[in-house]
C-alpha positions in Angstrom: 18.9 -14.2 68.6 15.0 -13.2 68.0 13.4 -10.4 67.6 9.8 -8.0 67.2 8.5 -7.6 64.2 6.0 -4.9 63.9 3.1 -5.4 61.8 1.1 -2.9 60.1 -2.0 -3.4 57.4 -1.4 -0.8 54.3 -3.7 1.7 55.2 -2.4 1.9 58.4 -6.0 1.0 60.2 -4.6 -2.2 62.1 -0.9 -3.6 63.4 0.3 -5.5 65.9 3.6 -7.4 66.5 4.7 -11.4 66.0 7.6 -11.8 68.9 10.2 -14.4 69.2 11.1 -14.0 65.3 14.3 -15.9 64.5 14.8 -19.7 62.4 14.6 -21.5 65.9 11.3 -20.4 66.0 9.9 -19.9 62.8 10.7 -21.4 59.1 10.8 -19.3 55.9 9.3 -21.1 52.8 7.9 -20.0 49.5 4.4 -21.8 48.5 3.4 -22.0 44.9 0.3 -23.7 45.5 -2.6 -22.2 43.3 -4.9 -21.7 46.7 -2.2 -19.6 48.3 -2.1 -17.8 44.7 -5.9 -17.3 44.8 -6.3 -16.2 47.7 -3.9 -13.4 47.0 -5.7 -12.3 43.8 -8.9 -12.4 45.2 -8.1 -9.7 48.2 -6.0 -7.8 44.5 -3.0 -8.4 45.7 -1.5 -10.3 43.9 1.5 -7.8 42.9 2.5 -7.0 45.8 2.4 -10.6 47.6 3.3 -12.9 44.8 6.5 -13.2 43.3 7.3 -13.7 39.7 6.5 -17.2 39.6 3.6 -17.1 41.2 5.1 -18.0 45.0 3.6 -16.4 48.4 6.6 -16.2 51.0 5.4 -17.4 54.6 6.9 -17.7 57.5 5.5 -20.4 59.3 5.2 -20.4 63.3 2.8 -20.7 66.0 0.0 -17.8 66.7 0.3 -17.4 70.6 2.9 -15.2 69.2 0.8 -13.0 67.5 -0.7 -9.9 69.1 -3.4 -7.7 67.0 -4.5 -4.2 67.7 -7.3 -3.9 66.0 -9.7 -0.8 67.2 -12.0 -0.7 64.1 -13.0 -4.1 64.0 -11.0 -4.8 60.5 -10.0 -8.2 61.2 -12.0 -10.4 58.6 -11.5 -14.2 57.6 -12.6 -16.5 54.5 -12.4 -19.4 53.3 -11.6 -20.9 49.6 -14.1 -23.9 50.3 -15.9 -25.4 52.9 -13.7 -27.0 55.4 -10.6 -25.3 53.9 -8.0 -23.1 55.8 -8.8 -20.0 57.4 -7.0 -17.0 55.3 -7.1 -14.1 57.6 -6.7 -10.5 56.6 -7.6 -6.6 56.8 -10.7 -5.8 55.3 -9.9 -2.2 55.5 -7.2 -2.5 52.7 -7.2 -6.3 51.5 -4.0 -6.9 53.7 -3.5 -10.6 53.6 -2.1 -11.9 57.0 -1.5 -15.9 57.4 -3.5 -18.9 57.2 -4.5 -21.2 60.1 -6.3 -24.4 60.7 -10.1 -24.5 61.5 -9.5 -24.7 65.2 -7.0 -23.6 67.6 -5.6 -27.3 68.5 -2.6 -27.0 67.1 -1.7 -23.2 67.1 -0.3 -23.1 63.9 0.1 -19.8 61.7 2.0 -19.6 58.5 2.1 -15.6 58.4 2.3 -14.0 54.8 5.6 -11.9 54.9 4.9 -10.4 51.6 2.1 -8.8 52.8 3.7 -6.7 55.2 4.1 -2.7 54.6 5.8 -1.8 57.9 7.7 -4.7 59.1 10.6 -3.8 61.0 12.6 -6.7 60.8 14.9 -7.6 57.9 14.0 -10.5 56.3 16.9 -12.2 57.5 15.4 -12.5 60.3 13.2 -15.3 59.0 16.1 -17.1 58.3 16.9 -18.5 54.9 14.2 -20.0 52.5 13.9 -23.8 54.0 11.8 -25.1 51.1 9.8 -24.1 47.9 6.2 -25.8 48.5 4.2 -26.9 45.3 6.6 -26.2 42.5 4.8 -27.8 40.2 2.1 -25.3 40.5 4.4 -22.4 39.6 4.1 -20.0 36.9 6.4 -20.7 34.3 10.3 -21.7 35.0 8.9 -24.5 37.2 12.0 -26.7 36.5 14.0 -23.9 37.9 12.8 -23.8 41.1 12.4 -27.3 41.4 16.6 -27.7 42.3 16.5 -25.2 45.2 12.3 -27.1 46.4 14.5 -28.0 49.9 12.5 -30.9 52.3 8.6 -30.6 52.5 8.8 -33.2 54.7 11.4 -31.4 57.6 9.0 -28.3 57.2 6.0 -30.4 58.1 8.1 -31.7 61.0 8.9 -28.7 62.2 5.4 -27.0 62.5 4.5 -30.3 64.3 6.8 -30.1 66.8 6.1 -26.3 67.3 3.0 -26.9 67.4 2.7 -29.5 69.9 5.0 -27.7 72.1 2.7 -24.7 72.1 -0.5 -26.3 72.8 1.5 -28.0 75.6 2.3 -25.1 76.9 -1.1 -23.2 76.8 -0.5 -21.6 73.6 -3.5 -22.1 71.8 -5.1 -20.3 74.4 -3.3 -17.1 73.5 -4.3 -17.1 70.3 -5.7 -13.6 69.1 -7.5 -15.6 66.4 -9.5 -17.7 68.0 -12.1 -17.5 71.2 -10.1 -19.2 74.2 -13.7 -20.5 75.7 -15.3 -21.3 72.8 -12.1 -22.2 69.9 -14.2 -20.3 67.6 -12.7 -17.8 65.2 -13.0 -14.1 66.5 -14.8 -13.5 63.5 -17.3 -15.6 60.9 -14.8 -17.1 58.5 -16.9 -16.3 54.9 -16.7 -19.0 52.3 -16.1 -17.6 48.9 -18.9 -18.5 46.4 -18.9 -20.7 43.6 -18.2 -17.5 40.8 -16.0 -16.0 43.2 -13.9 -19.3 43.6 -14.1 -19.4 39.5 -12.2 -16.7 39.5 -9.8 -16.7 42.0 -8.6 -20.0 40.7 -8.7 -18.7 37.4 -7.0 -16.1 37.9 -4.6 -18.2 39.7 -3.6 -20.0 36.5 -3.5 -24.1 35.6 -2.1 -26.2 37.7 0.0 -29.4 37.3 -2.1 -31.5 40.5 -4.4 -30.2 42.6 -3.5 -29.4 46.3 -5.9 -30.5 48.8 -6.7 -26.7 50.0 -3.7 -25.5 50.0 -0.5 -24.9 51.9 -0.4 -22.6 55.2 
């Protein structure tokens, strides 16, 4: 069974709604990647996001089920790095809402659950955590997590095959992220600066091996 999950940024400015929310078509995982973690603590949030190891819980699934209502224009996107993912959010409040790809190919979203004030769904209905992503990269009691990690590898599967199936059938069309003509983003993804990268990664702590732009 799957259900509507309301969405709602913290002041209250923007919402919208993610449908078809259930494990058939969405997976649950918890990414302790050090991007993931920066991007968090750059938009301040990472107390409310973040949990005490450092992880972002994201449920990963495709965007043509995402609708946005978005009358003041609050929708804003950056980027860690040239070329990186594109980390979407409220500029209003700082509400972080998912990462993407650069382009709308494969209509892939891995939508930060944390991040949520209003949701009206339980978190069960996410299903349970399928895998812990990065737990190297965790902060402190990395060993710990390490015996529940799960498979990566099905995870990756999964949004491939979701993926694929939405682009096949016109998904990535019905994005509300990206132009359908053009498969721009709706808005000019900023790349953070140099110093403003600094921090963010400093602020996301050391890490035992670079990831290559982090997890969506």
């Amino acid at each position: 069974m799957s259900t509507v999950l309301s969405l709602s940024c913290r002041c209250g400015a923007m919402g919208g709604e993610l449908r078809d929310v259930s494990p058939r078509h969405g997976s649950r995982v918890v990414c302790y990647c050090r991007d993931c973690r920066a991007f968090a603590r750059h938009l301040g949030q990472g107390d409310t996001v973040l949990d005490p190891h450092g992880g972002t819980e994201i449920y990963q699934t495709t965007s043509d089920r995402l609708s946005l209502a978005d009358p003041g224009g609050k929708l804003a996107c950056l980027r860690l790095r040239t070329g990186g993912l594109l980390r979407w959010y409220v500029s209003c409040c700082n509400t972080p809402i998912g990462n993407t790809l650069g382009t709308p190919g494969l209509p892939f979203i891995g939508l930060i659950t944390g991040g949520l004030p209003a949701a009206a769904a339980p978190v069960e209905d996410f299903g349970p955590v399928m895998a812990r992503a990065f737990v190297r990269e965790a902060e402190g009691g990395a060993d710990a997590l390490a015996a529940d990690a799960g498979s990566p590898f099905r995870l990756v599967a999964l949004a491939m095959a979701r993926s694929l199936w939405a682009r096949a059938t016109g998904g990535h069309r019905r994005t509300p992220l990206f132009d359908a003509a053009s498969r721009a983003p709706v808005v000019e993804p900023r790349v953070l600066t140099d110093g403003e990268l600094q921090a963010a990664m400093g602020a996301a702590g050391p890490a035992a091996a670079e990831s290559p732009g982090g997890s969506p």
